[in-house]
N, C-alpha and C positions, 0 to 999 in steps of 0.2 A: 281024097286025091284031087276034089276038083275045084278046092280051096285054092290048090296050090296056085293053077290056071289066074284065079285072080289075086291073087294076095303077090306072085311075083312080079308082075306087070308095075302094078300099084308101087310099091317100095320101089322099082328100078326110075321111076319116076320121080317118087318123091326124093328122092339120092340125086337124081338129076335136076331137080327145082331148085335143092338146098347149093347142087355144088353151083346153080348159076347165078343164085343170090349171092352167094360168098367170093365167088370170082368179080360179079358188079360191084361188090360193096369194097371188094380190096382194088380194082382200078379206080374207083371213084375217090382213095384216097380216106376211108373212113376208121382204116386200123393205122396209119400215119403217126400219129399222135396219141401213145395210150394214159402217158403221164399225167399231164396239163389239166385235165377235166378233173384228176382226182385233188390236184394242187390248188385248184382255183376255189373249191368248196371254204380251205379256208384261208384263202386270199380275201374272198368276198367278207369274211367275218369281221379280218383286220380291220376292212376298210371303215366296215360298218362301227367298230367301234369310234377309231381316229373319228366318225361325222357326230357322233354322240356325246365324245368327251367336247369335242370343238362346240355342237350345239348349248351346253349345260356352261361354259363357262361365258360366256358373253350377259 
């Protein structure tokens, strides 16, 4: 029983850490944008090609 003493303190805490990180991180604007980062992966590839074929024919 005297688990409990510390084991619920602890968790009411960590519930409390988590909710104040996730409250900073959505004012800060960091869940805004979920798309873009997955689109750009291969945005960046296209590119990289177009500099490769451009490279090889000159």
């Amino acid at each position: 029983m005297s688990i409990l003493i510390m084991t619920i303190p602890v968790s009411f805490t960590l519930v409390l850490l988590f909710l104040l990180l996730f409250f900073k991180s959505n004012r800060e604007g960091d869940f805004d944008d979920l798309e873009s980062p997955a689109h750009n992966i291969f945005l960046d590839d296209i590119q990289n090609e177009g500099e490769k074929s451009e490279s090889t024919d000159g």
